[in-house]
VOBA-1610 file (N, C-alpha, C; in pm, whole numbers, padded with zeros to 5 digits, always signed):
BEGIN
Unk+01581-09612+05001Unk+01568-09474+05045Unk+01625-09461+05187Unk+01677-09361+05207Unk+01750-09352+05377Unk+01716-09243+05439Unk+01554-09199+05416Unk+01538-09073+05441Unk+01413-09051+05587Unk+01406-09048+05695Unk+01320-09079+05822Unk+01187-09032+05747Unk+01190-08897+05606Unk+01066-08878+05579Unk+00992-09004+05510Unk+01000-09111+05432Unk+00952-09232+05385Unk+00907-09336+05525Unk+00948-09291+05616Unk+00873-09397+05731Unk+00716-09391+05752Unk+00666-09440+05719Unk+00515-09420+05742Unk+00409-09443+05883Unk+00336-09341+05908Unk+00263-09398+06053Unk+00170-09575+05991Unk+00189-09630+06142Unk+00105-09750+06120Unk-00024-09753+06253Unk-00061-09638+06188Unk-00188-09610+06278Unk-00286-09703+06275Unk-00393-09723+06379Unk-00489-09862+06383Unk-00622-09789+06354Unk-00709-09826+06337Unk-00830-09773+06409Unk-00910-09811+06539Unk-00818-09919+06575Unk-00802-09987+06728Unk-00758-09894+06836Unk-00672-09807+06772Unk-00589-09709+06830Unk-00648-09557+06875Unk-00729-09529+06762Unk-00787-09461+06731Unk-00908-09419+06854Unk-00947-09550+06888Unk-01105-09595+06970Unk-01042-09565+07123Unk-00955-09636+07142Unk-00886-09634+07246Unk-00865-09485+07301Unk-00811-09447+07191Unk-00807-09290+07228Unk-00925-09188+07260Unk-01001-09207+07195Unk-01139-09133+07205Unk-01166-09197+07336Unk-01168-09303+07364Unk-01270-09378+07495Unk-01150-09317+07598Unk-01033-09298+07594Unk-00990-09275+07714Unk-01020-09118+07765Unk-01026-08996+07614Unk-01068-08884+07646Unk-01221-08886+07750Unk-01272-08985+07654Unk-01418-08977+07718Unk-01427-09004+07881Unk-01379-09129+07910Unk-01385-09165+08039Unk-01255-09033+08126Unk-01245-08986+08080Unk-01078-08921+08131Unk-01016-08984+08235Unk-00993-09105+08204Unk-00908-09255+08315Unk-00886-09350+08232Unk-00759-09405+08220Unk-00687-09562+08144Unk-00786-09650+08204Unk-00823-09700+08335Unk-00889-09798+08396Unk-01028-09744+08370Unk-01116-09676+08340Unk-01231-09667+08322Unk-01266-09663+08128Unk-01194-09626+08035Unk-01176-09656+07894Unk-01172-09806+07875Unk-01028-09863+07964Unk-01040-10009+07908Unk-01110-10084+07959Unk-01199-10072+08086Unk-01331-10137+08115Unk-01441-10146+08013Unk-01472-09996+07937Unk-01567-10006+07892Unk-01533-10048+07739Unk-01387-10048+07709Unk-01381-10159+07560Unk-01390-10292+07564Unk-01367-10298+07753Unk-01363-10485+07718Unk-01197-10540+07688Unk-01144-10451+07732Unk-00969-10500+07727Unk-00914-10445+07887Unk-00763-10543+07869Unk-00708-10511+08014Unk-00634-10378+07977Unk-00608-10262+08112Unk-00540-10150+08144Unk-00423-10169+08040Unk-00347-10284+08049Unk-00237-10294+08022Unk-00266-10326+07833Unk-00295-10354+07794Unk-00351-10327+07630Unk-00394-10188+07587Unk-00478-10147+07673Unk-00522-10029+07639Unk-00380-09926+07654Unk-00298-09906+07748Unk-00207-09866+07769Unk-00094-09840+07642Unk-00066-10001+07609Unk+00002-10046+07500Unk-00061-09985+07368Unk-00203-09952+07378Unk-00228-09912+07221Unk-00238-09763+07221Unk-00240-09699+07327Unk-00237-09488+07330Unk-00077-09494+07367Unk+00066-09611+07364Unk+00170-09579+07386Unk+00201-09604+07221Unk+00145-09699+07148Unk+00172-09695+07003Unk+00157-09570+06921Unk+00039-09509+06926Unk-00049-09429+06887Unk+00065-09277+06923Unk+00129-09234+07013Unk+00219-09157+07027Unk+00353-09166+06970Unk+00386-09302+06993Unk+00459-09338+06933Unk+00512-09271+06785Unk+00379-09364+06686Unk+00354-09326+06556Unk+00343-09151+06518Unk+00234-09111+06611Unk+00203-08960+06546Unk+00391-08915+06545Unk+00441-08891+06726Unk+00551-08861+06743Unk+00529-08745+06834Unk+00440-08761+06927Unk+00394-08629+07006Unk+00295-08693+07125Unk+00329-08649+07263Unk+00269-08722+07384Unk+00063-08630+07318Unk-00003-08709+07349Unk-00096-08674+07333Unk-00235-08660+07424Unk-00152-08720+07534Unk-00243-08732+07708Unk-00148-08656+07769Unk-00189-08617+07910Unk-00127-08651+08045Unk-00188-08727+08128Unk-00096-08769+08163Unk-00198-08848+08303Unk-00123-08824+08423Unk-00201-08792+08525Unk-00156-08721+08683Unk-00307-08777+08776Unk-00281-08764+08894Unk-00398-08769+08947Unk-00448-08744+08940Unk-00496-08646+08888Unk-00644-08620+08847Unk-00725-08681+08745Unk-00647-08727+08657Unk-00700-08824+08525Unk-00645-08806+08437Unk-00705-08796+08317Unk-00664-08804+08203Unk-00669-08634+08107Unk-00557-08619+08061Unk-00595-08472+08004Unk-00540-08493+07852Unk-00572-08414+07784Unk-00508-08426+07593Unk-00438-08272+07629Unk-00294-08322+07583Unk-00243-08212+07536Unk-00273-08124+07470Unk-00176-08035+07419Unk-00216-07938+07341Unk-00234-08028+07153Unk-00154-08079+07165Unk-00092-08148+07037Unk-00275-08274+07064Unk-00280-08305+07099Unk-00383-08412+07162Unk-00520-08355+07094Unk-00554-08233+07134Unk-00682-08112+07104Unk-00692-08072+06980Unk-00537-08079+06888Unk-00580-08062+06796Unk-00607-08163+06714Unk-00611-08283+06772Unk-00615-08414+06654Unk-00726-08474+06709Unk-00798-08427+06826Unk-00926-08521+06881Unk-01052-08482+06760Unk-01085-08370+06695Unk-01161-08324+06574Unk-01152-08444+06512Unk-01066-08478+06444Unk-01029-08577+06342Unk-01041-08654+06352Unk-01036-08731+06489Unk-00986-08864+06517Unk-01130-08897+06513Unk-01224-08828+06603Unk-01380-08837+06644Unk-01414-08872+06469Unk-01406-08819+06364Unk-01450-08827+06237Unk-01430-08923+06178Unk-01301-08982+06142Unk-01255-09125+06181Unk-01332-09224+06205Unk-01353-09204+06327Unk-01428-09330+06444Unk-01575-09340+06374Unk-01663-09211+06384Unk-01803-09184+06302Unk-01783-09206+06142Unk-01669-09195+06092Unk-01708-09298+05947Unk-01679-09403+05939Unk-01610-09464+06076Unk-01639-09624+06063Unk-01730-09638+06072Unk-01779-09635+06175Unk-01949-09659+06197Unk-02038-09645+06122Unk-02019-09532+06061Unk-02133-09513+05856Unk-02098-09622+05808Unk-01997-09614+05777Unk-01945-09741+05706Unk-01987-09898+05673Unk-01916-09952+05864Unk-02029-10028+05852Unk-02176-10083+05840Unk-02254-09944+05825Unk-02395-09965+05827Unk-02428-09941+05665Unk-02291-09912+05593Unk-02332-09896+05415Unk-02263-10048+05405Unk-02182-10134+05460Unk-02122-10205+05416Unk-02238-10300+05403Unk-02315-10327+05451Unk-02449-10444+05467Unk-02557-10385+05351Unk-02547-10263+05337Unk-02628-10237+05197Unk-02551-10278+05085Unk-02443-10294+05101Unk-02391-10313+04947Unk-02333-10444+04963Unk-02410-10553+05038Unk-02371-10683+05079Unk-02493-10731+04936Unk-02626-10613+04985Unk-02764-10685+04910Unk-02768-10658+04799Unk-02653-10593+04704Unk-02639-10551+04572Unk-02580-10653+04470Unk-02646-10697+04391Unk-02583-10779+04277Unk-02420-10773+04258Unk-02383-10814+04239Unk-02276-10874+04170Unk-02190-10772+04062Unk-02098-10750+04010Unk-02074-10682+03898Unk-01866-10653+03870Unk-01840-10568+03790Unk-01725-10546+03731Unk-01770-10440+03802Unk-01612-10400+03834Unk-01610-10251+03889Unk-01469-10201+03832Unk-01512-10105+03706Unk-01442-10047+03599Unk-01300-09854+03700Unk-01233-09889+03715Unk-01169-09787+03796Unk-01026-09750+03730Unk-01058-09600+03696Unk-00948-09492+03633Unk-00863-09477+03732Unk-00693-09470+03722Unk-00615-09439+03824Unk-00482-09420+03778Unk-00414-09318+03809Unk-00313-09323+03799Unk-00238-09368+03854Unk-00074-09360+03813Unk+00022-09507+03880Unk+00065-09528+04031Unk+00050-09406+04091Unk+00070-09421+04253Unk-00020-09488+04311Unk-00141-09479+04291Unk-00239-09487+04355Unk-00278-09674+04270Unk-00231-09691+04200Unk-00286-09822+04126Unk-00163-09939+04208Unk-00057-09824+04208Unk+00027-09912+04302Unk+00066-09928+04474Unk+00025-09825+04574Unk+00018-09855+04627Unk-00074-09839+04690Unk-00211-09796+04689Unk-00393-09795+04735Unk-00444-09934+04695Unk-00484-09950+04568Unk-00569-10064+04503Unk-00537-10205+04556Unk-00407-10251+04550Unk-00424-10336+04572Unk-00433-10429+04701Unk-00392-10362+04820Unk-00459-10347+04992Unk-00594-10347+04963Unk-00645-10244+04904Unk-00801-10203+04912Unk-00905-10330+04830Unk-00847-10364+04716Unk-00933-10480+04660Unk-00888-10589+04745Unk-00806-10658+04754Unk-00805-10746+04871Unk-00865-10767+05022Unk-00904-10638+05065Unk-01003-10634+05197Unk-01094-10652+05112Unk-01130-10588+04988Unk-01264-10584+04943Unk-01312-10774+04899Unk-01239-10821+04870Unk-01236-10940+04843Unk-01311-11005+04999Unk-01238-10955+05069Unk-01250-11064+05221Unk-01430-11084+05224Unk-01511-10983+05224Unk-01669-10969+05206Unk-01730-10995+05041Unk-01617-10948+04970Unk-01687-10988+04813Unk-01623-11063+04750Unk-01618-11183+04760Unk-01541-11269+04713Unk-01543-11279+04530Unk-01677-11242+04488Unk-01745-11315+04356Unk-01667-11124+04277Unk-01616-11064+04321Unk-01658-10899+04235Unk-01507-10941+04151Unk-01541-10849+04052Unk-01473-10822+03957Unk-01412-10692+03919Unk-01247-10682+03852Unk-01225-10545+03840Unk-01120-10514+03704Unk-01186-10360+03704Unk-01076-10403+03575Unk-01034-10225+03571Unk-00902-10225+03594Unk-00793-10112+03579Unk-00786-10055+03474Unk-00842-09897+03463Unk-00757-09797+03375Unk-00663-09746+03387Unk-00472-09744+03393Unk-00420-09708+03424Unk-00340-09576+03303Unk-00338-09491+03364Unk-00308-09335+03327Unk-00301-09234+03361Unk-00186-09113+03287Unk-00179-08996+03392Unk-00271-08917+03357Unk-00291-08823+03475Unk-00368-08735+03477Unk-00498-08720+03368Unk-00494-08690+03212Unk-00516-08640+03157Unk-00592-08811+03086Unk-00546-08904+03080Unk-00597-08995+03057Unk-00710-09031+03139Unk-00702-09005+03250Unk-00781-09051+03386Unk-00938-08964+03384Unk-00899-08868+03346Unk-01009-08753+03317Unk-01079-08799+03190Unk-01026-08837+03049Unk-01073-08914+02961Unk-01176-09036+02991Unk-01098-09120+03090Unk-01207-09207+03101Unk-01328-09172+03182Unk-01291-09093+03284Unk-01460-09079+03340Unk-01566-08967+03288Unk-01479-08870+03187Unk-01572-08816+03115Unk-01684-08854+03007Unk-01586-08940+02975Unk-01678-09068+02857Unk-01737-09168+02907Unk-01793-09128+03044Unk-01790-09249+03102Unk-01802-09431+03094Unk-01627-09398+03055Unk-01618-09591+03066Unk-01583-09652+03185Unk-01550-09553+03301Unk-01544-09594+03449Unk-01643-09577+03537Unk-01669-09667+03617Unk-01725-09634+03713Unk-01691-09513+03794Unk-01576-09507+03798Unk-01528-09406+03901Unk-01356-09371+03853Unk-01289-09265+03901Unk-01161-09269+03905Unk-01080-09144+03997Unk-00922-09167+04042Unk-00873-09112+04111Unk-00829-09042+04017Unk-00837-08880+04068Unk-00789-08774+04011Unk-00719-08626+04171Unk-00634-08570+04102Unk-00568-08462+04130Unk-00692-08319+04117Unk-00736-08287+04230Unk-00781-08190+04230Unk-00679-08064+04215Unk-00747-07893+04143Unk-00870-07897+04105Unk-00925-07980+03972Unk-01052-07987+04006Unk-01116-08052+03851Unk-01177-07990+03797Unk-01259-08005+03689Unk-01383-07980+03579Unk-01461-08097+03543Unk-01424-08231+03589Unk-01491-08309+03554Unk-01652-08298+03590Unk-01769-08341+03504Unk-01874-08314+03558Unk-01900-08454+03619Unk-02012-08450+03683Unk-02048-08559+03817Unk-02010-08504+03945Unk-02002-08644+04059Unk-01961-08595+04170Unk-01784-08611+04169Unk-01780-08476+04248Unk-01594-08478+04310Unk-01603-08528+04454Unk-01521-08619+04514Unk-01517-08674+04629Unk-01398-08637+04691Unk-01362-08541+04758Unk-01189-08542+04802Unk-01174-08690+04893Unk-01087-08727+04906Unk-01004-08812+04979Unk-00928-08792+05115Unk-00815-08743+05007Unk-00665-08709+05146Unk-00597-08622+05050Unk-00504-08519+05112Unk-00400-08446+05042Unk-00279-08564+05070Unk-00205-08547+04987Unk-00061-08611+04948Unk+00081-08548+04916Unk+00156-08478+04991Unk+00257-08362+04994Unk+00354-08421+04878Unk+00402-08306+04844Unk+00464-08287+04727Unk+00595-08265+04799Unk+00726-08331+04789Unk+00876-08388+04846Unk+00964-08310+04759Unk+01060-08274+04787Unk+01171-08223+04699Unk+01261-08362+04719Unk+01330-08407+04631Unk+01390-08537+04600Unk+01537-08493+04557Unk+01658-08542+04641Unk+01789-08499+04606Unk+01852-08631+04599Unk+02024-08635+04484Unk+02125-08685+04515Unk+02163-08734+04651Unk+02198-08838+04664Unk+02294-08840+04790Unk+02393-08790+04786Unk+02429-08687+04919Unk+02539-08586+04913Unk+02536-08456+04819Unk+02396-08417+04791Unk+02357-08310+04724Unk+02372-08213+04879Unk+02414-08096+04869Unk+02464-07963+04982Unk+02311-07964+05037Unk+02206-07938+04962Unk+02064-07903+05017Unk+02000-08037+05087Unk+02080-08160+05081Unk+02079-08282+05182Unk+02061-08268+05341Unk+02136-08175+05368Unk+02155-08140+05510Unk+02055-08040+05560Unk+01967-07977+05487Unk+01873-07882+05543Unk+01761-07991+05596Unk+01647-07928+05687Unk+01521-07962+05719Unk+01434-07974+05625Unk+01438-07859+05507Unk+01343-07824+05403Unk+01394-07763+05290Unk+01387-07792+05158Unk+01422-07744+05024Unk+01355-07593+04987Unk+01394-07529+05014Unk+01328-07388+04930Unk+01286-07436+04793Unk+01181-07378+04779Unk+01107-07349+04643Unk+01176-07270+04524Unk+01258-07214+04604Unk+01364-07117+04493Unk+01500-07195+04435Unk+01511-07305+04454Unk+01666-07396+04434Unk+01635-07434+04348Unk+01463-07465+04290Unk+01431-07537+04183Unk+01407-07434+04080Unk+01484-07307+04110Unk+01543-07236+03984Unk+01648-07175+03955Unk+01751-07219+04070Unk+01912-07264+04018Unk+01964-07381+04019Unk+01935-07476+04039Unk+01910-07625+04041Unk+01867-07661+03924Unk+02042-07802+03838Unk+01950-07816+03725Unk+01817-07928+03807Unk+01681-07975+03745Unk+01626-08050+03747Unk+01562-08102+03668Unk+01498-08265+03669Unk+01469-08339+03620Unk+01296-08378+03656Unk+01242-08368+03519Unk+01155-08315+03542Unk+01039-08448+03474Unk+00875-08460+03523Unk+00801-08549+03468Unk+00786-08414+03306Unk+00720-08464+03247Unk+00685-08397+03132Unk+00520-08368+03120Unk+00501-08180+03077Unk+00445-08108+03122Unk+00262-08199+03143Unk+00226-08287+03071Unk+00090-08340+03118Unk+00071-08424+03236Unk+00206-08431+03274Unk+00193-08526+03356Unk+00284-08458+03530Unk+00327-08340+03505Unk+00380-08259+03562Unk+00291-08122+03650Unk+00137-08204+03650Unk+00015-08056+03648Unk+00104-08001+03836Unk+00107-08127+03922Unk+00122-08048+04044Unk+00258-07971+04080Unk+00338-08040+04035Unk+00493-07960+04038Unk+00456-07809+03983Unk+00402-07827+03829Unk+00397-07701+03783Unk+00339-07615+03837Unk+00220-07643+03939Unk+00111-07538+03987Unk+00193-07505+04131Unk+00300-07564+04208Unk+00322-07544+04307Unk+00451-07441+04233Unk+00564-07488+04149Unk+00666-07365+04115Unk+00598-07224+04042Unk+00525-07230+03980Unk+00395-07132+03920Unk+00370-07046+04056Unk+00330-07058+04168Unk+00274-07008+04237Unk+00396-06921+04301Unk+00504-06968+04323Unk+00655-06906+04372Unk+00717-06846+04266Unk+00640-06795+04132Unk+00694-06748+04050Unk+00825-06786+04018Unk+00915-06965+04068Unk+00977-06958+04027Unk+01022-07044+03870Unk+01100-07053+03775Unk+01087-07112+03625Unk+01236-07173+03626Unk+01183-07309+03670Unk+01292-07474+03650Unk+01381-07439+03575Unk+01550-07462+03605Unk+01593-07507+03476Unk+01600-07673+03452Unk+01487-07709+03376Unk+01443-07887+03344Unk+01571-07882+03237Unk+01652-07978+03264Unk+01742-08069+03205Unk+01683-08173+03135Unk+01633-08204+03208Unk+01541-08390+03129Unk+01432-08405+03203Unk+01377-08433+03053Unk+01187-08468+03125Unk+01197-08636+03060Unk+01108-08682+03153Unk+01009-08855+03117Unk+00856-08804+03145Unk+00816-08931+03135Unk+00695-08975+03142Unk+00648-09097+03293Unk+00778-09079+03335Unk+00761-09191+03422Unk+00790-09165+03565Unk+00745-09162+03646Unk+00792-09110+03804Unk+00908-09196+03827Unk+00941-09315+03822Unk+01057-09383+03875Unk+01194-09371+03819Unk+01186-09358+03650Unk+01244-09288+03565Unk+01309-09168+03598Unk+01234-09091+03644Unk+01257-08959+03720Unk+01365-08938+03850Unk+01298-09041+03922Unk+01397-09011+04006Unk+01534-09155+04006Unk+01551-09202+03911Unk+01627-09305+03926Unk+01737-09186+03841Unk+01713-09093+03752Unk+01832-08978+03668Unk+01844-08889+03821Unk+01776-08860+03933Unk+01841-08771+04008Unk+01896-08855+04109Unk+01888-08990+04131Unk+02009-09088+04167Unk+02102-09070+04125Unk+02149-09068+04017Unk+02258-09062+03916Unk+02303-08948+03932Unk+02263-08841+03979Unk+02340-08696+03974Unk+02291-08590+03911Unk+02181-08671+03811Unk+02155-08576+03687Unk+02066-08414+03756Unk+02021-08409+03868Unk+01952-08288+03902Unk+01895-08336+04007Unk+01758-08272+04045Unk+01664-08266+04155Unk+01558-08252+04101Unk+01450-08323+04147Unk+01296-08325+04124Unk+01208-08280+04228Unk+01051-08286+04237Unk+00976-08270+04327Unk+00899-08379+04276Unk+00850-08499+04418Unk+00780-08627+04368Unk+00617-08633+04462Unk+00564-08718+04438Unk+00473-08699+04550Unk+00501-08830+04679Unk+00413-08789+04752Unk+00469-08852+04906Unk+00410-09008+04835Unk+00309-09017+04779Unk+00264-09163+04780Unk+00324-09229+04655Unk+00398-09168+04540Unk+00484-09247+04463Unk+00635-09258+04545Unk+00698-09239+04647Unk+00774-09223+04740Unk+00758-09354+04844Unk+00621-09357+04821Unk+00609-09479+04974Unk+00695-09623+04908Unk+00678-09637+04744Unk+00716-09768+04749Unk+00878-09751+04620Unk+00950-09655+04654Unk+01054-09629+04594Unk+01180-09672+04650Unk+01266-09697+04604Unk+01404-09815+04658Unk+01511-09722+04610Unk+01510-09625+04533Unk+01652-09515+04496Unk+01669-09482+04615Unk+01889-09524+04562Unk+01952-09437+04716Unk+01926-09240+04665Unk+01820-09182+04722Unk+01796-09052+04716Unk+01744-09002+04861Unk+01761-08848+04858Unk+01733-08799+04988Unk+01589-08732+04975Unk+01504-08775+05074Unk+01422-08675+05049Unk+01387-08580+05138Unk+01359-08478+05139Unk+01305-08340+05217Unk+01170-08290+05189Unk+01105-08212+05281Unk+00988-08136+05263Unk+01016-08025+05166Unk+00964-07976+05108Unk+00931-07850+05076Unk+00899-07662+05141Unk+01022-07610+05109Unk+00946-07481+05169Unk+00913-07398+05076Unk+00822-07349+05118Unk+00699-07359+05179Unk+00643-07459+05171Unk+00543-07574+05245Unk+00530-07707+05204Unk+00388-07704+05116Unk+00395-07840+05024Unk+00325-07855+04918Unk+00254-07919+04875Unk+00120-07956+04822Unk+00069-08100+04825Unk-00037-08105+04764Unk-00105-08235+04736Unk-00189-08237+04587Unk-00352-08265+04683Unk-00469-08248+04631Unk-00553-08333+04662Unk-00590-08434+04594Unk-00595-08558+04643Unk-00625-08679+04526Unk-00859-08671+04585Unk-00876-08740+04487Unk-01021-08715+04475Unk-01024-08843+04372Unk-01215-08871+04439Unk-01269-08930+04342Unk-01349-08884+04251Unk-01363-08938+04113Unk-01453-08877+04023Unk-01550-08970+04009Unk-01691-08925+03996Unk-01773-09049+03974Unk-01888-08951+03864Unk-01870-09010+03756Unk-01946-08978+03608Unk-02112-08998+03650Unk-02165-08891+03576Unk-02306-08845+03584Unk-02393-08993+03604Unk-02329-09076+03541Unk-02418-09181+03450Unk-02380-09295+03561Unk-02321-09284+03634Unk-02283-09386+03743Unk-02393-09402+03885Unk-02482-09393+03829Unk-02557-09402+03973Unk-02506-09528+04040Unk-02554-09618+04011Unk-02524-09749+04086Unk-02412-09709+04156Unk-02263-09697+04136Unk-02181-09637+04196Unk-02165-09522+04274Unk-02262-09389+04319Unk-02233-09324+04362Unk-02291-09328+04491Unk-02371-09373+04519Unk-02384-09391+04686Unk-02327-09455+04748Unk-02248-09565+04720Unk-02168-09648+04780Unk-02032-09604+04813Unk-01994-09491+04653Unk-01838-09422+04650Unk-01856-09271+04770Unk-01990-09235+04806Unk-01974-09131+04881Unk-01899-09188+05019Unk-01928-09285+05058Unk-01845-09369+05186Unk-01721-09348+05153Unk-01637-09379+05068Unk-01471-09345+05095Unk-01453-09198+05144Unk-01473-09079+05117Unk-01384-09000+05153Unk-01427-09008+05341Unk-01526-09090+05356Unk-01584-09028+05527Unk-01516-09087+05566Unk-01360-09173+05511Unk-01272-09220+05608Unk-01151-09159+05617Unk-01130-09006+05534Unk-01079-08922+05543Unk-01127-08788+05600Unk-01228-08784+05652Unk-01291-08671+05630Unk-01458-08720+05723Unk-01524-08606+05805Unk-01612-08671+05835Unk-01720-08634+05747Unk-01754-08579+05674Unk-01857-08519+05579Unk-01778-08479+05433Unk-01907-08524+05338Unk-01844-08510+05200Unk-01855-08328+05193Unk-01713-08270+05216Unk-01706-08145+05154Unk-01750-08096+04971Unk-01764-07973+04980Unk-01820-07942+04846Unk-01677-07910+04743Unk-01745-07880+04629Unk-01578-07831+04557Unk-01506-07723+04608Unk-01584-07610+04636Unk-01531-07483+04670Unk-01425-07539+04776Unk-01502-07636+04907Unk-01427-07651+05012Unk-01284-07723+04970Unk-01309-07804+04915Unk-01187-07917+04858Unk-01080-07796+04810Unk-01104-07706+04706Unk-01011-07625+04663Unk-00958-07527+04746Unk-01059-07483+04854Unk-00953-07380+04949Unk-00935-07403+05103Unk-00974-07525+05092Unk-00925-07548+05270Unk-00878-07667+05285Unk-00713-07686+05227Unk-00653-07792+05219Unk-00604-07824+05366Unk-00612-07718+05423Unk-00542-07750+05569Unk-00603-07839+05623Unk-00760-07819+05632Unk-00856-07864+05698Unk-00890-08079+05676Unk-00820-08026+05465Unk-00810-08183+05462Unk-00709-08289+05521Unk-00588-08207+05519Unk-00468-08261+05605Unk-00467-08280+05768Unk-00592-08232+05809Unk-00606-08326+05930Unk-00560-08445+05984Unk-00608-08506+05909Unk-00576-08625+05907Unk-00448-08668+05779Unk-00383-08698+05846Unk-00235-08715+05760Unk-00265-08844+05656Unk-00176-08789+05523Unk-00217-08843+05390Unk-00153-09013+05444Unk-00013-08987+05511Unk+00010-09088+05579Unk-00046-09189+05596Unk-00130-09177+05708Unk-00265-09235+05720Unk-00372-09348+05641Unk-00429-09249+05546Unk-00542-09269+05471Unk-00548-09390+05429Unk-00452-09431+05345Unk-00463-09547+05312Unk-00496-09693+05355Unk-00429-09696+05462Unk-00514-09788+05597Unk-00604-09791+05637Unk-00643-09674+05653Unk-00812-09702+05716Unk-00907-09692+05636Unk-00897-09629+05457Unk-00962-09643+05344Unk-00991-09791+05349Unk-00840-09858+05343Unk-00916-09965+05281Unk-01019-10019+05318Unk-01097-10117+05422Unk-01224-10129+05424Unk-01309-10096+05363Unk-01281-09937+05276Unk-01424-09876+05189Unk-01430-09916+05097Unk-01326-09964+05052Unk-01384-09994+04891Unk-01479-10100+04862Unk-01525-10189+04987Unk-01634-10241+05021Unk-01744-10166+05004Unk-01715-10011+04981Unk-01888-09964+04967Unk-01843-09861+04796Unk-01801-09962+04716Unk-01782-09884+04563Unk-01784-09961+04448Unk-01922-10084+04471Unk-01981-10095+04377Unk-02079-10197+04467Unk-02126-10298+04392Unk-02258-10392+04448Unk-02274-10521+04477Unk-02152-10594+04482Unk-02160-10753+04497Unk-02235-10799+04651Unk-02271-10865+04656Unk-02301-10924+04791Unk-02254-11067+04821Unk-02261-11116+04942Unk-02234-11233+05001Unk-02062-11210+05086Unk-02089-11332+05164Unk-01963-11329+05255Unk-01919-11443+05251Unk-01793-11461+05190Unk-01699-11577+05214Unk-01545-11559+05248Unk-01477-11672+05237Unk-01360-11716+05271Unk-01257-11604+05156Unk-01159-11537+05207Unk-01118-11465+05095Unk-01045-11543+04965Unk-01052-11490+04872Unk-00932-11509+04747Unk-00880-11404+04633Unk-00828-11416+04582Unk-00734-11327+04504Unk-00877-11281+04422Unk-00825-11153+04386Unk-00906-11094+04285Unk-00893-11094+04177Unk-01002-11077+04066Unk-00970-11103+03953Unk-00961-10965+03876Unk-00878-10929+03839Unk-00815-10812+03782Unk-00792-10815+03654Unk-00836-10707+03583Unk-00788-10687+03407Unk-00672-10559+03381Unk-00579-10544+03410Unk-00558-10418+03403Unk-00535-10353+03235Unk-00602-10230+03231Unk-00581-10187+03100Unk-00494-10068+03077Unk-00464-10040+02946Unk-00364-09946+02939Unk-00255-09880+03008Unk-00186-09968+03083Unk-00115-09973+03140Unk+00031-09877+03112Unk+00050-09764+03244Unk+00138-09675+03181Unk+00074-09548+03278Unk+00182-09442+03246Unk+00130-09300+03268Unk+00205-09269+03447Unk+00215-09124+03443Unk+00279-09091+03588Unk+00188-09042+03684Unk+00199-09038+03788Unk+00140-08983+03963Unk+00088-09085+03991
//
């Protein structure tokens, strides 16, 4: 991919602390006193941290320390962040004292490919003995399994109907995906309207819910040339010339087609969520800890469905990094050892997002 949008922040939560402690103290030399690091580290980690976002987020003058404008609006978030580590670790020692077990998890293919397997591997580092075993499927499969409940839990595309608890996560923007040397290459952002003089190439309609709900809403109607079933499939025919798609940002993170990608205008984006089935107790106090590392409080459905802004706080970017640690609190093994590979079943393997 050759596109600056696929670069991903490599935000810390080291970074994170640093930042808050320097607002707090409003002085570099009085923050990195009280973390216990030299000026010059602390320095180095609020010069990363700008770096990454891409926006100065202090000043510093004699008088001390000030947050920009850009700074003020991300200190909300960041503070939420920091306070669900801290939950966190105080659920991570409850679910140290929990038996042992399989932890059964619905997911579709973005998220099975690039979330799970970061996330079971930290989870490994504290649970060495746990066990797991993959439902992999789109959308509509994914909803199958936790309605019947044969999962413990699973990642789904809000809105839902599933009954149990809904957990939002992170939003995940929805990309317009071009040819190299396609004319709409050179813009900032793809209009919503090209993708109805534009032939395109399209997932196929069950597996197509967010594309469809975002062109649906612009009243505008695709001309689809060719549909799959497969996101990579997809965009490996608009490599080739065959049209233009819309993909999501996190099947994008680990894609290798020479393709261009752009935002969306108006911009666009899914909420991913957890589902956790009526019958899952054991699992649901432990799964309420993931979204508080997106989010500082588990929002309700209403909220999840109309205040996406509020979830994009914190950039989908992001999430995935500082999730991982949680999946330490989404099921019950205990003990602490030396890490090793996990033992994985994956089933039904297949399906798009």
């Amino acid at each position: 991919m050759k596109n600056s949008d696929k670069e991903r922040v490599r935000v810390t939560l080291r970074q994170y602390e640093a930042f808050l402690k320097t607002v707090e103290c409003a002085g570099v030399s009085a923050a990195a006193q009280a973390l216990g690091v030299s000026q010059s580290a602390l320095t180095q980690l609020l010069a990363g941290l700008e770096r990454d976002c891409g926006f100065p987020l202090l000043v510093r003058n004699r008088g001390g320390v000030h947050l920009t404008p850009a700074g003020k609006a991300l200190l909300p978030a960041v503070q939420q962040v920091c306070a669900a580590d801290a939950h966190l670790r105080g659920r991570i020692q409850e679910v140290r004292e929990r038996a042992g077990g399989t932890i059964r998890i619905a997911t579709f293919k973005s998220v099975a490919v690039n979330w799970l397997p970061p996330m079971i591997k930290q989870f490994q580092v504290q649970h060495p003995e746990a066990r797991f075993r993959l439902f992999d499927g789109a959308y509509a499969e994914v909803d199958a399994y936790v309605r019947s409940g044969t999962v413990d839990m699973g990642f789904i595309s809000l809105p839902s109907e599933l009954p149990g608890e809904i957990v939002p996560v992170c939003s995940d923007r929805l990309l317009a995906v071009l040819p190299a040397g396609h004319p709409l290459a050179d813009r900032d952002a793809v209009p919503i309207t090209a993708f109805g003089t534009e032939p395109v190439v399209s997932l196929v309609d069950s597996t197509n819910r967010d594309a469809l709900r975002v062109l649906d809403a612009a009243h505008v109607h695709p001309d689809i040339r060719f549909q799959t079933a497969d996101d990579y499939a997809m965009i490996s025919m608009v490599e080739s010339g065959l049209g233009i798609c819309i993909a999501h940002e996190l099947v994008l993170r680990s894609d290798h087609h020479n393709v261009v990608v752009r935002p969306l205008d108006p911009p666009a984006h899914r909420t991913i969520a957890m589902a956790i089935p009526p019958e899952s107790e054991a699992s649901r106090s432990c799964a309420r800890s993931l979204p508080l590392c997106a989010r500082g409080h588990r929002p309700t459905r209403e909220e999840a469905d109309h205040e996406p802004q509020r979830m994009e706080a914190v950039h989908s970017r992001d999430v995935p990094r500082r999730v991982r640690p949680a999946v330490a609190a989404l099921s019950k093994p205990r003990g602490v050892s030396p890490p090793r590979q996990p033992k994985m079943v994956c089933a039904d393997d297949g399906g798009a997002g």
